[in-house]
FITIRO-280199 format. One record per residue (C-alpha): residue number from 1; residue in one letter; y, x, z. Coordinates in pm, whole numbers, plus 32768, in hexadecimal, padded with zeros to 4 digits. Last residue first. Layout:
+-----+---------+------+------+------+
| num | residuo |   py |   px |   pz |
+-----+---------+------+------+------+
| NUM |       A |    Y |    X |    Z |
...
+-----+---------+------+------+------+
//
This chain:
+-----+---------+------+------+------+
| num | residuo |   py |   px |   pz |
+-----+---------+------+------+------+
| 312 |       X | B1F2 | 234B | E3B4 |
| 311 |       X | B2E8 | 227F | E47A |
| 310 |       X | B21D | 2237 | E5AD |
| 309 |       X | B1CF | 2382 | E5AB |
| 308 |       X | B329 | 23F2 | E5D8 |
| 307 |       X | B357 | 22AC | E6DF |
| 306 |       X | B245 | 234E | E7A5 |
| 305 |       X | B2FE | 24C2 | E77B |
| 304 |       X | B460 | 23F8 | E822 |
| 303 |       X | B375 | 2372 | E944 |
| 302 |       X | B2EC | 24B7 | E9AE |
| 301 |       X | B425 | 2566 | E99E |
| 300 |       X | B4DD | 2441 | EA6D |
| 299 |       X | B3CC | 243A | EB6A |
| 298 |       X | B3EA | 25AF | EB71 |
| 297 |       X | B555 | 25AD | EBBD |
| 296 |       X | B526 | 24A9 | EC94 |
| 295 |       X | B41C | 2550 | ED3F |
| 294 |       X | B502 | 269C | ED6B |
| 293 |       X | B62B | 25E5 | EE10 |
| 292 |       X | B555 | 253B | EEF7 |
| 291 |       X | B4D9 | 2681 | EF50 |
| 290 |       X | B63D | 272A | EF9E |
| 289 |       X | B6A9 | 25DF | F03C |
| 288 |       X | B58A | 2625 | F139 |
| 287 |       X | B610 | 278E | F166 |
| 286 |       X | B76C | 2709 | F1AE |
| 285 |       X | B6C0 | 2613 | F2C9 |
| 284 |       X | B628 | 271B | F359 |
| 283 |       X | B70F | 2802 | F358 |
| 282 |       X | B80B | 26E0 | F3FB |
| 281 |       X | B6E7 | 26B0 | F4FF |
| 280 |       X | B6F1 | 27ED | F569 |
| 279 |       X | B865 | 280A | F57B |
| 278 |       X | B861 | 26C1 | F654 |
| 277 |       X | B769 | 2763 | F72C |
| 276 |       X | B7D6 | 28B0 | F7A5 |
| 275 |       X | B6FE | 291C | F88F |
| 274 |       X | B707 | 2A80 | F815 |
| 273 |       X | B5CA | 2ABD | F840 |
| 272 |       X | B4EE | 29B1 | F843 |
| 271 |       X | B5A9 | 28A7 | F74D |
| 270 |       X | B664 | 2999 | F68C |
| 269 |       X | B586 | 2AC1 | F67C |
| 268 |       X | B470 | 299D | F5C2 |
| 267 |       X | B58D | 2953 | F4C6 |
| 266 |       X | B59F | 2A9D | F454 |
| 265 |       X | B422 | 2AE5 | F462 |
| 264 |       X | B408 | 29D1 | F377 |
| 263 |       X | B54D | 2A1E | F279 |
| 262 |       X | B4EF | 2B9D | F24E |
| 261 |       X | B527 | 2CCC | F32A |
| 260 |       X | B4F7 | 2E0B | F2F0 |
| 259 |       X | B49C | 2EFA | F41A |
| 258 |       X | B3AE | 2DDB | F4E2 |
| 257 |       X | B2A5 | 2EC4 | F485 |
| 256 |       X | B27A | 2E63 | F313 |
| 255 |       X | B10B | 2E16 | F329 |
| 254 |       X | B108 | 2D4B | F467 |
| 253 |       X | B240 | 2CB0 | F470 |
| 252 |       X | B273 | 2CB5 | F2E8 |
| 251 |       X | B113 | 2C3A | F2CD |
| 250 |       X | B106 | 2B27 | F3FE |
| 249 |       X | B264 | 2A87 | F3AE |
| 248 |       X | B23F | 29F5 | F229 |
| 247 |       X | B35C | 291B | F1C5 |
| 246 |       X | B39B | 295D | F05C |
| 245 |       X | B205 | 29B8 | F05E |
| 244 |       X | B1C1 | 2848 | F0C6 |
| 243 |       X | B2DF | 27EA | EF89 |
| 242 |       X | B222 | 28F6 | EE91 |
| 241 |       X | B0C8 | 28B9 | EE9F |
| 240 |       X | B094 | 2766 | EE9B |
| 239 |       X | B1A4 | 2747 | ED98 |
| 238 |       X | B0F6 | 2852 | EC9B |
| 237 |       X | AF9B | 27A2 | ECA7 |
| 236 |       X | B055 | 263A | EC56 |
| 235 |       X | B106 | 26DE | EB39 |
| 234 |       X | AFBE | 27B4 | EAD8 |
| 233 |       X | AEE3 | 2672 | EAAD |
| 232 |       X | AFE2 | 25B6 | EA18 |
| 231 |       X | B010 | 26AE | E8ED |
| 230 |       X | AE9F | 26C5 | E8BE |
| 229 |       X | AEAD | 2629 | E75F |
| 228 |       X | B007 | 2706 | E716 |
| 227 |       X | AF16 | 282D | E7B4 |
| 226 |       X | AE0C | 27FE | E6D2 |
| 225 |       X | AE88 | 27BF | E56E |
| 224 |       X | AFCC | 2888 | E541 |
| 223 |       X | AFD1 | 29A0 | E602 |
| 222 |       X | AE7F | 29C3 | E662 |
| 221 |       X | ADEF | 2977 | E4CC |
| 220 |       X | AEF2 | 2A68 | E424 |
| 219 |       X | AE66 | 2B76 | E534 |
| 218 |       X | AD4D | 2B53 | E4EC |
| 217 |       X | AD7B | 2BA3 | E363 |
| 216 |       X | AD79 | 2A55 | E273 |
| 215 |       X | ACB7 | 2A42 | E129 |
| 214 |       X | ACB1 | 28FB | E11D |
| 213 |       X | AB65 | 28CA | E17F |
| 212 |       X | ABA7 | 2994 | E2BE |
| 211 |       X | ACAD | 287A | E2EA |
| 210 |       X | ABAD | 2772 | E2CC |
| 209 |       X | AAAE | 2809 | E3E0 |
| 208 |       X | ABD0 | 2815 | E49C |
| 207 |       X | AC0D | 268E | E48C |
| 206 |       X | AA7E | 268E | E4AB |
| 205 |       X | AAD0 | 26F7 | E61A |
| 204 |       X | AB44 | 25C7 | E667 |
| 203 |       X | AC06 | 25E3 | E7A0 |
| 202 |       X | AB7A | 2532 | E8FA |
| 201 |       X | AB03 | 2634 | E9AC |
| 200 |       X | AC46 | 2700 | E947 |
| 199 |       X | AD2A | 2604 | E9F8 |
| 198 |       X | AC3C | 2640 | EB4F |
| 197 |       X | AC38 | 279C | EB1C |
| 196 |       X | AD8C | 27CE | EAFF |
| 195 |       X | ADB2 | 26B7 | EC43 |
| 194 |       X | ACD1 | 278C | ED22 |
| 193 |       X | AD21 | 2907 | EC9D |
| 192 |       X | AE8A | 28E0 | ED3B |
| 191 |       X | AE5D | 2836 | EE85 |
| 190 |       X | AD8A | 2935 | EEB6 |
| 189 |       X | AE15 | 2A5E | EE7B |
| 188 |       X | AF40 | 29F0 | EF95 |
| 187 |       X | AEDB | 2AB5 | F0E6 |
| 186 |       X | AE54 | 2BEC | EFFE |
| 185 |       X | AFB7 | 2BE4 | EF4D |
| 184 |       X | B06E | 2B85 | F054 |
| 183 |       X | AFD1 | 2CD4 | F134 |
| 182 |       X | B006 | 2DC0 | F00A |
| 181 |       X | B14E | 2D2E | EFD7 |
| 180 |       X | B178 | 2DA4 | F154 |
| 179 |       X | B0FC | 2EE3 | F13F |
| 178 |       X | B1E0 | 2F50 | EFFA |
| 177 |       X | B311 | 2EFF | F0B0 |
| 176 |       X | B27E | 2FF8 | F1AE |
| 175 |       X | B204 | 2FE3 | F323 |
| 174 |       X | B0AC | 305B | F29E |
| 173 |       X | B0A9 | 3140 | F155 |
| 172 |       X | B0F2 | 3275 | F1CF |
| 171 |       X | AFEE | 3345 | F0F0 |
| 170 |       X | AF2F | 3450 | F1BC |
| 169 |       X | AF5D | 35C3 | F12E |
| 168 |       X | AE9A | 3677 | F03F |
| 167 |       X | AE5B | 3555 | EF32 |
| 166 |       X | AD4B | 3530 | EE2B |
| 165 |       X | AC67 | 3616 | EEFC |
| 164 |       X | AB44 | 3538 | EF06 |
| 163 |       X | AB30 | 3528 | F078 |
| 162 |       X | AC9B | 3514 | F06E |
| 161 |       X | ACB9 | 33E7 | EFBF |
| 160 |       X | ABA6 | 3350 | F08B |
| 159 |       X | AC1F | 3393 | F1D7 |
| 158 |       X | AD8A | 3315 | F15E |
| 157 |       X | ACDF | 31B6 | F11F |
| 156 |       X | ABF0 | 31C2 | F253 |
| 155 |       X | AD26 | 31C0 | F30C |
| 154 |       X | ADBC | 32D8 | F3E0 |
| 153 |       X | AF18 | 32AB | F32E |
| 152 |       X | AEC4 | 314C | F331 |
| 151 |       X | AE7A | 308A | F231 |
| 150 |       X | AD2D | 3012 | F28B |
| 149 |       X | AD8A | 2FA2 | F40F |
| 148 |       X | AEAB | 2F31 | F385 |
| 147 |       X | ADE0 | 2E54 | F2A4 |
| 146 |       X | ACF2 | 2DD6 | F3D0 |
| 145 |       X | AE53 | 2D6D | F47C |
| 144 |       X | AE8A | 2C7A | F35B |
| 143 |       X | AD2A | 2BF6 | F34F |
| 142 |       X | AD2F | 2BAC | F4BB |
| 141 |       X | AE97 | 2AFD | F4C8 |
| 140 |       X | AE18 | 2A34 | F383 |
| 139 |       X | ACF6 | 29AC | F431 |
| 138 |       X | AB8D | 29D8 | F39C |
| 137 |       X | AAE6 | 28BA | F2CE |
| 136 |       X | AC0D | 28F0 | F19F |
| 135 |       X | AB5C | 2A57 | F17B |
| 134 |       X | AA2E | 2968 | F0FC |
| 133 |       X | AB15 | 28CE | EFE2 |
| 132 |       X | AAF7 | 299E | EEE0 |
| 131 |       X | A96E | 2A01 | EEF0 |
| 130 |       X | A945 | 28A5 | EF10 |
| 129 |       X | A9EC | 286C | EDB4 |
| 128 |       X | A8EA | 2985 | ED25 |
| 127 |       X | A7E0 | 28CE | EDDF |
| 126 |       X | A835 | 2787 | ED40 |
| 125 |       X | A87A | 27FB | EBC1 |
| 124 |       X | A70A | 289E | EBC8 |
| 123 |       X | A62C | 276D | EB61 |
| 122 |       X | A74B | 2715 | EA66 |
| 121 |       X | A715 | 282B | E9BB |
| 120 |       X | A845 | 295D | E9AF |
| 119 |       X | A97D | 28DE | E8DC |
| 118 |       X | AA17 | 2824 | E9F2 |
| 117 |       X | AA0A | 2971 | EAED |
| 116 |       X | AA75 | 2A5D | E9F2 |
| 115 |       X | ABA4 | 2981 | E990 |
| 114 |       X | ABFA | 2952 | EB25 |
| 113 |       X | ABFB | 2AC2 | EB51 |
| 112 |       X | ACD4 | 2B1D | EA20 |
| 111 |       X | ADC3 | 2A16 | EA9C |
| 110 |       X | ADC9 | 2A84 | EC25 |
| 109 |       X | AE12 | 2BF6 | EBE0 |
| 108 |       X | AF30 | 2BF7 | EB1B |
| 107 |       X | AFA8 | 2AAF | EB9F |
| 106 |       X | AF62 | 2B22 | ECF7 |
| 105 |       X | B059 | 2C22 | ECAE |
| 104 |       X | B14C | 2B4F | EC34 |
| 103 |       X | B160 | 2A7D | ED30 |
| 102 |       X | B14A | 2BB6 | EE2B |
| 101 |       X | B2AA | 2C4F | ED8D |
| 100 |       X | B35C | 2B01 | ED8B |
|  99 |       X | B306 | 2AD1 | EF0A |
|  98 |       X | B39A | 2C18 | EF41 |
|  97 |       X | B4DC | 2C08 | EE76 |
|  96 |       X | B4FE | 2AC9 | EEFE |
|  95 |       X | B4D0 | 2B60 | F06F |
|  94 |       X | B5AB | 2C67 | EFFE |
|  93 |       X | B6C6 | 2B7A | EF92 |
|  92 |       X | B691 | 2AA8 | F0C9 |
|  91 |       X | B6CF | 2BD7 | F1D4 |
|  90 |       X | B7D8 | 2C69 | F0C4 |
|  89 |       X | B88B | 2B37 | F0EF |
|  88 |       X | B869 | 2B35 | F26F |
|  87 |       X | B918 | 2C9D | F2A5 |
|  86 |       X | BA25 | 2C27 | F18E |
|  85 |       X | BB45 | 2C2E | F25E |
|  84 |       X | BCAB | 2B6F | F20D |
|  83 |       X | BD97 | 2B92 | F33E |
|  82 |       X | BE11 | 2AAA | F42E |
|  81 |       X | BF39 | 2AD6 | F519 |
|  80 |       X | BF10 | 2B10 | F678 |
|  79 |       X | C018 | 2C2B | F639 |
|  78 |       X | BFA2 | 2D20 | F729 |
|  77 |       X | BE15 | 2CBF | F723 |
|  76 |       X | BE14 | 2C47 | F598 |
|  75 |       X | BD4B | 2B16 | F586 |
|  74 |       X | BC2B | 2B29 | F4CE |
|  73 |       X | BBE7 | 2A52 | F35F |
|  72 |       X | BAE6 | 29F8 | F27E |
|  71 |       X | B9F0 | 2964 | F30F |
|  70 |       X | BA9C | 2971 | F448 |
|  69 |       X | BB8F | 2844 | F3C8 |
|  68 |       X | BA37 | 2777 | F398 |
|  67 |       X | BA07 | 27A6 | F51A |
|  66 |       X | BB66 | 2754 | F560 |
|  65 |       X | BB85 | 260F | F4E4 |
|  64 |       X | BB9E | 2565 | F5F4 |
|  63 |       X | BB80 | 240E | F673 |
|  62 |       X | BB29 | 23FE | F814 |
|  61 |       X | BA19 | 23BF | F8C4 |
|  60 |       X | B9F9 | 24FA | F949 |
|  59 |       X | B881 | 25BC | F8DC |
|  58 |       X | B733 | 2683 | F947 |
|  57 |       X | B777 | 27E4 | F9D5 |
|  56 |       X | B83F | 2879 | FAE8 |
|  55 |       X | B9A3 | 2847 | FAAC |
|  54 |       X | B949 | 2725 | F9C6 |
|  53 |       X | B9B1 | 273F | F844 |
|  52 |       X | BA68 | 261F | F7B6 |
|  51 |       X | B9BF | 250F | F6CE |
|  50 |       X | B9EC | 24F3 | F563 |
|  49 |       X | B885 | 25BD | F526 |
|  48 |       X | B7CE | 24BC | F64B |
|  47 |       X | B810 | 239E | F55C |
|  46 |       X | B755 | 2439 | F442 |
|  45 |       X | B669 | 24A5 | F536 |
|  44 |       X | B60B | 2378 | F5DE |
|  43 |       X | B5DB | 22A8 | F46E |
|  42 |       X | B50B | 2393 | F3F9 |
|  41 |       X | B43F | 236D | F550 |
|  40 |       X | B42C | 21FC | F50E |
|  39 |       X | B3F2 | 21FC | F397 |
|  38 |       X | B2BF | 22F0 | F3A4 |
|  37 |       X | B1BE | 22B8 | F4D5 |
|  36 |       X | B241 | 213B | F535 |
|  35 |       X | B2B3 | 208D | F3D7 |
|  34 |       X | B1B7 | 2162 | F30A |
|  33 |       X | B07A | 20E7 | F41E |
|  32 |       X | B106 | 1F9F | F41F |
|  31 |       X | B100 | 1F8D | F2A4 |
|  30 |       X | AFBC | 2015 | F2A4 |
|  29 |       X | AF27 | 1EFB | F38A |
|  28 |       X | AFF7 | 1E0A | F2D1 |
|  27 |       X | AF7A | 1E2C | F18A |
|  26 |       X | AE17 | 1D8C | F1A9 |
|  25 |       X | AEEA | 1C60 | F24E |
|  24 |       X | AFF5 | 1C61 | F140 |
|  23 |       X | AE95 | 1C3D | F051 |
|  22 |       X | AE1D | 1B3B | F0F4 |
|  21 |       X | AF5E | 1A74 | F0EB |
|  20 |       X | AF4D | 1AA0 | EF5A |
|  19 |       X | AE01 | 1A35 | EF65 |
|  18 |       X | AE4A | 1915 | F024 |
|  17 |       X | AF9E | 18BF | EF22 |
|  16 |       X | AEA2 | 18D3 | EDF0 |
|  15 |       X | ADAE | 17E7 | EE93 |
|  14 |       X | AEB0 | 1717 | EEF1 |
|  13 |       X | AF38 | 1728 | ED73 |
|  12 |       X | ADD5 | 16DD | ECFF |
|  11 |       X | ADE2 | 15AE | EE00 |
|  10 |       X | AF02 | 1523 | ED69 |
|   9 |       X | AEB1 | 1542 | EC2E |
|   8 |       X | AD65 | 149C | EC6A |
|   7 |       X | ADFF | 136F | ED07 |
|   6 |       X | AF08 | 1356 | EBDE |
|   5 |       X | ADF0 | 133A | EAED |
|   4 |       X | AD23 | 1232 | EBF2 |
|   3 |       X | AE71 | 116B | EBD5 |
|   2 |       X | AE90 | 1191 | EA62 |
|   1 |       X | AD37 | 1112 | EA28 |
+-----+---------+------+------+------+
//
């Protein structure tokens, strides 16, 4: 008896250990595909940023730390001394300003849209969430160019305003600060409405129901029933629009005219223009800290209101 007890021990734990192995095997595809596509080129420019420049482009083998010294520093031409500038700090500054602007935006817009779009019938939730995502089946180059083409001084935008007399002159909105929000927003919406709308699907609306029962305005029942309950939902919405927008290159290129740079276009001059690798990869690698820093920050956030809950 104990021999045929130990037998089928044993061949539960093989069983376990073969499903275990099947499941590495499932894995590895991805795991190649991470190691190759994402790890390997990380790991390039990381090491390319403490490299020396090359006369003509790519890089010396040699340790430097000259690329993260341009950050912040130029040498003086007389003295060869370096001096503090804050040309690149006011690149990344605006480009958070930027990115913090369109987050917010598409929060204004996206939430409202994804409520009206959970609360309609459930025969009409799928075309409304179609109607989202068929701009998604053109490319982002196209789309962005087609909104120039709109908000340009001889746009269809400033025809109209004219047309009804609300303006006299042409608005300048293209190759403006406001242009290129325009373009993140629009680029972005999105990936805001999807995961509201997918949090809000699955709230119980009787919760509501209860707070109207206790005599609560609407406002009373947003701030402290539905968007607590949809908190995930707008956290995960809010990060996939803010860290590509953090790095966005087509808009500000595009949009923006190349006059005000942000952190893509900046690294982009780098590697075509200027041919200055190591410093491209340094931005890089600085802006990748930069969104590292903001998902532990979040992470932490998130976890810290799960243990609040936890306690109440």
């Amino acid at each position: 008896m104990a021999a045929l007890i130990a037998t089928g021990n044993s061949q539960q734990e093989s069983a376990a250990g073969l499903t275990a192995r099947q499941r590495g095997l499932l894995l590895l595809p991805a795991l190649l595909a991470i190691a190759i596509f994402l790890v390997l080129p990380l790991g390039f420019i990381l090491v390319y940023s403490f490299l020396t420049k090359g006369t003509y482009g790519g890089v010396v083998w040699e340790f430097s730390l000259a690329a993260y010294e341009q950050f912040l520093f130029e040498r003086d031409l007389f003295t060869d001394e370096l001096v503090f500038h804050a040309s690149y700090l006011q690149i990344y500054g605006r480009s958070v300003l930027q990115a913090l602007v369109a987050t917010i935006a598409c929060l204004a817009i996206g939430f409202p849209t994804a409520y009206y779009i959970a609360t309609r019938p459930a025969a009409q939730r799928n075309m409304w969430v179609f109607l989202i995502t068929v701009p998604y089946w053109v490319n982002l180059l196209i789309r962005t160019v087609s909104m120039l083409f709109i908000i340009r001084d001889e746009g269809p935008l400033n025809s109209i305003l004219l047309g009804i007399g609300l303006i006299s002159e042409p608005i300048r909105l293209a190759y403006t600060d406001f242009a290129i929000g325009l373009g993140l927003v629009y680029s972005y919406l999105p990936f805001m409405v999807l995961p509201i709308y997918a949090a809000i699907e699955r709230f119980d609306f009787r919760l509501v129901e209860a707070g109207h029962d206790l005599y609560a305005d609407r406002w009373t029942i947003l701030r402290q029933i539905i968007v607590p309950l949809t908190r995930p939902g707008i956290v995960a919405g809010s990060l996939l629009v803010f860290i590509p927008s953090l790095g966005s290159f087509i808009a500000p290129d595009l949009l923006g005219g190349g006059k005000n740079l942000m952190i893509g276009n900046t690294i982009a001059l780098q590697f075509q223009s200027s041919r200055n690798w190591p410093f491209g990869s340094a931005a890089a690698v600085i802006l990748l800290t930069l969104v590292l820093i903001v998902l532990v920050l979040f992470a932490r956030r998130a976890q810290q209101a799960a243990a609040e809950q936890g306690r109440q």
